[in-house]
mmCIF file as gemmi writes it, N, C-alpha and C atoms, coordinates in Angstrom:
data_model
loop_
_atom_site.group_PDB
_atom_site.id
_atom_site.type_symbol
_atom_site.label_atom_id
_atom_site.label_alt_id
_atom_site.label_comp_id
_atom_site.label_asym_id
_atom_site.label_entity_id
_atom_site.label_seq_id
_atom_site.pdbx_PDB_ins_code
_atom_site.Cartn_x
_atom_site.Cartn_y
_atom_site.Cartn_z
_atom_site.occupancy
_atom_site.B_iso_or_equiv
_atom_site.pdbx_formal_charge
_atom_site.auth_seq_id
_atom_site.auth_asym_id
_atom_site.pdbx_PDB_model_num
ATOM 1 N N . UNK Axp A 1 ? -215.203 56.786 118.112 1 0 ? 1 A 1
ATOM 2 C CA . UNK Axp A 1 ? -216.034 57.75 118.816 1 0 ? 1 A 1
ATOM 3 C C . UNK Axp A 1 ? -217.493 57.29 118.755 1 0 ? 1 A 1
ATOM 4 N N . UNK Axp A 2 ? -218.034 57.794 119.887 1 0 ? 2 A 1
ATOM 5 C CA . UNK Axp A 2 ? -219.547 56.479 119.933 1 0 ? 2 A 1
ATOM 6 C C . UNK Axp A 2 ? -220.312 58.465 119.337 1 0 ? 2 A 1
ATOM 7 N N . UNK Axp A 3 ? -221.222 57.648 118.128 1 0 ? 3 A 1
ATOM 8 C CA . UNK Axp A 3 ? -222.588 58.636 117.515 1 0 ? 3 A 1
ATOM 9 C C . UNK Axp A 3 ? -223.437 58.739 118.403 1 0 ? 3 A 1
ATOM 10 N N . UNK Axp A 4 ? -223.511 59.402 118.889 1 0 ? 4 A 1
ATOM 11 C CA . UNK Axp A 4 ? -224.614 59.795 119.879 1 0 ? 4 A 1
ATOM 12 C C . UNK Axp A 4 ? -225.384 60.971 119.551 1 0 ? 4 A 1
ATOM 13 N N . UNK Axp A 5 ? -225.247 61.619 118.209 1 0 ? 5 A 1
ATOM 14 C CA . UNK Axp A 5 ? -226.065 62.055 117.306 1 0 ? 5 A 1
ATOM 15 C C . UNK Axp A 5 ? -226.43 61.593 115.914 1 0 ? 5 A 1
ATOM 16 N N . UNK Axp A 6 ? -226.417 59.874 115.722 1 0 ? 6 A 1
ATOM 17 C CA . UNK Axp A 6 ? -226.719 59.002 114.672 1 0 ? 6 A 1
ATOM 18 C C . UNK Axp A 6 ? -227.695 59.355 114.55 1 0 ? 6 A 1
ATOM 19 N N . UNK Axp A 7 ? -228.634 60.159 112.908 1 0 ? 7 A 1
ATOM 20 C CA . UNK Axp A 7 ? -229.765 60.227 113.192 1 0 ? 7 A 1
ATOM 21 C C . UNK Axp A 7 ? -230.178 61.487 112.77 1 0 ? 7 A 1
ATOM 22 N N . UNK Axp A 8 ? -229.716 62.582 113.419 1 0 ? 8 A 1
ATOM 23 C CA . UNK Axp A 8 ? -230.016 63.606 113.85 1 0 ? 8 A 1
ATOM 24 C C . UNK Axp A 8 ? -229.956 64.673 113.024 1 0 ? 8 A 1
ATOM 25 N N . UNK Axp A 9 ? -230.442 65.653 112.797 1 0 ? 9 A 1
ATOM 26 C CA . UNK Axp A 9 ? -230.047 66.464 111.284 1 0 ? 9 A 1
ATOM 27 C C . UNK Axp A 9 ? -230.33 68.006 112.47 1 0 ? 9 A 1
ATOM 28 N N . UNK Axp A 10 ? -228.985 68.785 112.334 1 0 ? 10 A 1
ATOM 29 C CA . UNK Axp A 10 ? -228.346 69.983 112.826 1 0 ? 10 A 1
ATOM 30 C C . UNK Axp A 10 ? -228.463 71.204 112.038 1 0 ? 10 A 1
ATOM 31 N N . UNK Axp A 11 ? -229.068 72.168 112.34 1 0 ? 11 A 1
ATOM 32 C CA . UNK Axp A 11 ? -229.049 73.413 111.572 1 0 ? 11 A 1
ATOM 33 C C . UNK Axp A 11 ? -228.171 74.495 112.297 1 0 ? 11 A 1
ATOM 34 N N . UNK Axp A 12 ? -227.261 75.135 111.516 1 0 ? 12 A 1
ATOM 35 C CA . UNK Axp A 12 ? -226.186 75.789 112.128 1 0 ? 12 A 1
ATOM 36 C C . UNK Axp A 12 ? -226.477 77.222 111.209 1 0 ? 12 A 1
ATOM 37 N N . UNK Axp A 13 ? -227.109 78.619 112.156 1 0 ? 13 A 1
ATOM 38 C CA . UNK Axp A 13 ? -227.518 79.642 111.95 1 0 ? 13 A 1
ATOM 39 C C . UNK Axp A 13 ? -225.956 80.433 112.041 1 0 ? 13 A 1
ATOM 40 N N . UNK Axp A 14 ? -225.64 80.8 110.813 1 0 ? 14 A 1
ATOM 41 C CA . UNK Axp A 14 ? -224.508 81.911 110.915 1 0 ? 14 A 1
ATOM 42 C C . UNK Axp A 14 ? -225.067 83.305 110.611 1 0 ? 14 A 1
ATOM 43 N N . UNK Axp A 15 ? -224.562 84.319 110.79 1 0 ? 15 A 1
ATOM 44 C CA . UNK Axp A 15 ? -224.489 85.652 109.759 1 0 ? 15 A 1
ATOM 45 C C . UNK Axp A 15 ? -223.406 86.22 109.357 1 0 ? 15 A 1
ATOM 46 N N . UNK Axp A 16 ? -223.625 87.211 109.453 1 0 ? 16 A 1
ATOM 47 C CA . UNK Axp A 16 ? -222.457 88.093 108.595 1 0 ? 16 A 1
ATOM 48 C C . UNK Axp A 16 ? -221.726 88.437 109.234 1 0 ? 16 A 1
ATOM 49 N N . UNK Axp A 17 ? -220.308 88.226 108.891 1 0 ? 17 A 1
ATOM 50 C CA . UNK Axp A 17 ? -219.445 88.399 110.388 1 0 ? 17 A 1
ATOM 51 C C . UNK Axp A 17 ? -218.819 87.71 110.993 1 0 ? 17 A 1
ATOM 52 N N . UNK Axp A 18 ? -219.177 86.534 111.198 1 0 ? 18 A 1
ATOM 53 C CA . UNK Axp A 18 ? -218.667 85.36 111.506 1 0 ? 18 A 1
ATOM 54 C C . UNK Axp A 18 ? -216.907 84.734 111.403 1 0 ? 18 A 1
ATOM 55 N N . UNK Axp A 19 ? -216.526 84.229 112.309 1 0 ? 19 A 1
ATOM 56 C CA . UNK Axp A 19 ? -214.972 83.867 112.528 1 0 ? 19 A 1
ATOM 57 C C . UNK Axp A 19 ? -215.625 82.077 111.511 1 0 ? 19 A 1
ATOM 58 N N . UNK Axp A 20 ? -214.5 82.101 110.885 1 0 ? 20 A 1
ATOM 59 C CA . UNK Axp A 20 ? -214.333 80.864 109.936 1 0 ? 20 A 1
ATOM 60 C C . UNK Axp A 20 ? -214.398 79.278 111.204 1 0 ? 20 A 1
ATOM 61 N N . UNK Axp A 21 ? -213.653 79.58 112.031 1 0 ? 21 A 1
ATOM 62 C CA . UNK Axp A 21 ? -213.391 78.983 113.213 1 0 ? 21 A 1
ATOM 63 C C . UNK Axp A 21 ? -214.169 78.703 114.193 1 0 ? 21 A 1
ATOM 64 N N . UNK Axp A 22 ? -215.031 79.779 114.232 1 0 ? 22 A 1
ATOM 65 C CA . UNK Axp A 22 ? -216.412 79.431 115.099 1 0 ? 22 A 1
ATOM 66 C C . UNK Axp A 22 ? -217.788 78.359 114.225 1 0 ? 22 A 1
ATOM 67 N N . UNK Axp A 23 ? -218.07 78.492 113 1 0 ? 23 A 1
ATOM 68 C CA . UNK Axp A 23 ? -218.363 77.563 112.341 1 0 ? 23 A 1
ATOM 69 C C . UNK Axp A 23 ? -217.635 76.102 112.018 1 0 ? 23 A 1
ATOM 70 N N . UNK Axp A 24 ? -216.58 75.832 112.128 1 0 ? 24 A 1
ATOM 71 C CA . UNK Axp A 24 ? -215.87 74.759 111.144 1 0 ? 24 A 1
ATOM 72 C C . UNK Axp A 24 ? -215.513 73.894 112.594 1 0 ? 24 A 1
ATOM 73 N N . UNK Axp A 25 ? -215.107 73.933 113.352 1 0 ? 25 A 1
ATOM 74 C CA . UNK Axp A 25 ? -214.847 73.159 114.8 1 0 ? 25 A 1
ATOM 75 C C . UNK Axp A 25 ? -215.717 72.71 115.244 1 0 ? 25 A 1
ATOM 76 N N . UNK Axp A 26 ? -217.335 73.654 115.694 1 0 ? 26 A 1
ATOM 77 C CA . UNK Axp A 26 ? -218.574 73.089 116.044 1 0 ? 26 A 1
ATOM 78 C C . UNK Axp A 26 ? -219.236 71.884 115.007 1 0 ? 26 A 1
ATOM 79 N N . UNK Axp A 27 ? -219.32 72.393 114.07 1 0 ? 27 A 1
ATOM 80 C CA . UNK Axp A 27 ? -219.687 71.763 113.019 1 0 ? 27 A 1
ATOM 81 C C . UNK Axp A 27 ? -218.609 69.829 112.648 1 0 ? 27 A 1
ATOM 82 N N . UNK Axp A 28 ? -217.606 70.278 113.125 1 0 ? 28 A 1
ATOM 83 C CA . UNK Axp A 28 ? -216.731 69.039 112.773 1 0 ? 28 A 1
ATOM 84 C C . UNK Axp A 28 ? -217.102 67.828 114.411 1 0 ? 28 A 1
ATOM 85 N N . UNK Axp A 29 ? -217.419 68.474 115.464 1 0 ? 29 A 1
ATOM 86 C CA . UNK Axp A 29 ? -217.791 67.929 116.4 1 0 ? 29 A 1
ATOM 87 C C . UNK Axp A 29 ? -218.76 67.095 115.993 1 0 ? 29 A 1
ATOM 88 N N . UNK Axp A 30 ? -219.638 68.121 115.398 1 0 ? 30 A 1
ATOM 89 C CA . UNK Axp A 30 ? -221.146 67.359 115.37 1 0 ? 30 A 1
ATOM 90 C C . UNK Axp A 30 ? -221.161 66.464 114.268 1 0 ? 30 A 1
ATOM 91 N N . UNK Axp A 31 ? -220.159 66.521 113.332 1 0 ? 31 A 1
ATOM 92 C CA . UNK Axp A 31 ? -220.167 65.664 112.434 1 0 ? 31 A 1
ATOM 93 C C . UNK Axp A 31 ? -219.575 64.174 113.026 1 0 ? 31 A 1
ATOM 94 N N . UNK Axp A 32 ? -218.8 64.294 114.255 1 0 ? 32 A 1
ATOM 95 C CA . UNK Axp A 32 ? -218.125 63.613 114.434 1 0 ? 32 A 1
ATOM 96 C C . UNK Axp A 32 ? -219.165 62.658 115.26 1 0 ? 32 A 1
ATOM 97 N N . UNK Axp A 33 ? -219.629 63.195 115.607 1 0 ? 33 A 1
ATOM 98 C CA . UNK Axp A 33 ? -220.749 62.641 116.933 1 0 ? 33 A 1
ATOM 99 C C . UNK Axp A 33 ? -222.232 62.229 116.134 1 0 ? 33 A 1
ATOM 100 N N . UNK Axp A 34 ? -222.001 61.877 114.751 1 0 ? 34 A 1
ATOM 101 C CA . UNK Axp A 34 ? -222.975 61.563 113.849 1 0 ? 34 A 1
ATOM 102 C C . UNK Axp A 34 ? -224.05 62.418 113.068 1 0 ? 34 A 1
ATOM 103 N N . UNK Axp A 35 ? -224.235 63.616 113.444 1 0 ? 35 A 1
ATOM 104 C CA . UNK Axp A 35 ? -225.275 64.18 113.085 1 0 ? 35 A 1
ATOM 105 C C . UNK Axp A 35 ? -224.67 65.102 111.334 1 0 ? 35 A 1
ATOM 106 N N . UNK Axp A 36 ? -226.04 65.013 110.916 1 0 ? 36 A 1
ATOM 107 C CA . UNK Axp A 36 ? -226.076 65.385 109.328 1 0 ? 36 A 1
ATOM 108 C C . UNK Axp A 36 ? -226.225 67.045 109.9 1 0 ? 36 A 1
ATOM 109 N N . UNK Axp A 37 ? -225.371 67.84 109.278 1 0 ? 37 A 1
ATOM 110 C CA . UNK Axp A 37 ? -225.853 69.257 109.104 1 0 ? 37 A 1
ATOM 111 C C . UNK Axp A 37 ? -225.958 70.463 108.113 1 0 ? 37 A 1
ATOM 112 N N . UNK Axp A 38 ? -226.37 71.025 108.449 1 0 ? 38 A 1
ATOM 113 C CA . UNK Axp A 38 ? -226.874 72.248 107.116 1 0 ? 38 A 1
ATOM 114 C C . UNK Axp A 38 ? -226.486 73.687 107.71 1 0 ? 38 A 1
ATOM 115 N N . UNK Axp A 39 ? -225.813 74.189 106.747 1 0 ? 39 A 1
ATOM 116 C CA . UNK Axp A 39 ? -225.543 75.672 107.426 1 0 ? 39 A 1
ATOM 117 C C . UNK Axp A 39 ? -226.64 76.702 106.808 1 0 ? 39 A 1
ATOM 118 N N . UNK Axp A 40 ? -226.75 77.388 107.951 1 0 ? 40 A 1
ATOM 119 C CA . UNK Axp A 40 ? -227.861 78.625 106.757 1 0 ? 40 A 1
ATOM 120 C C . UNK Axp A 40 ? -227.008 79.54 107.197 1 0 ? 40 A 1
ATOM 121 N N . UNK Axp A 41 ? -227.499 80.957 106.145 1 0 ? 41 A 1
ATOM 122 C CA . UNK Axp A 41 ? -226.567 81.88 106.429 1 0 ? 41 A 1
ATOM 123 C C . UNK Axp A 41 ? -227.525 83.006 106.07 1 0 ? 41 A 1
ATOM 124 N N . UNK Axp A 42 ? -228.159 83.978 107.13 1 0 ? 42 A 1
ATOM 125 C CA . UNK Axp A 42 ? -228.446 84.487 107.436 1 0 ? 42 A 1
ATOM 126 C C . UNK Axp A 42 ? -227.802 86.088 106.815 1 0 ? 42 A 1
ATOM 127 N N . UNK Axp A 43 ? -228.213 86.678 106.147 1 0 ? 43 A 1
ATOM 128 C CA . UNK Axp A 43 ? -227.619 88.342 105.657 1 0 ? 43 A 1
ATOM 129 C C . UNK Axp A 43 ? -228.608 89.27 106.298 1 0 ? 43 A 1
ATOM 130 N N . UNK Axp A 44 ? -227.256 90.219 106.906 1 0 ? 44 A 1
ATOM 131 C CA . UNK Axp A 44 ? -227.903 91.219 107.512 1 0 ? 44 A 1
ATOM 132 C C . UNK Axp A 44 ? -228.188 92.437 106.189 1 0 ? 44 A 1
ATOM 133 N N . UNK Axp A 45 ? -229.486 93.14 106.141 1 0 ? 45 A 1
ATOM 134 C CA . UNK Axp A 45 ? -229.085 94.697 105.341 1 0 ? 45 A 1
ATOM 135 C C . UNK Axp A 45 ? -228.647 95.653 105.92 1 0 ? 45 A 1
ATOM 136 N N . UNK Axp A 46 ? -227.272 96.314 104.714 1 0 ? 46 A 1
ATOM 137 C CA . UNK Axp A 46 ? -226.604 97.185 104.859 1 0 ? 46 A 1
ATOM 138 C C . UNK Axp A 46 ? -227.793 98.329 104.002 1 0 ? 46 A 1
């Protein structure tokens, strides 16, 4: 697979709530396509 995000550093904004699946697929793309990423995780107050 050609990196066409060699390089690149990805910040992936979740919150509370979130499908496991909507994080872990995007994230495996972008890993795949080279880029370094960081999840933040965002808490809502109850």
């Amino acid at each position: 697979m050609e990196q066409k995000l060699q390089g690149k550093k990805v910040a992936i904004l979740v919150t509370d709530g979130f499908e496991q699946v909507e994080l872990t697929e995007p994230q495996q793309a972008l890993i795949d396509a080279g880029a370094e990423t960081k999840i933040i995780l965002r808490k809502t107050k109850k």
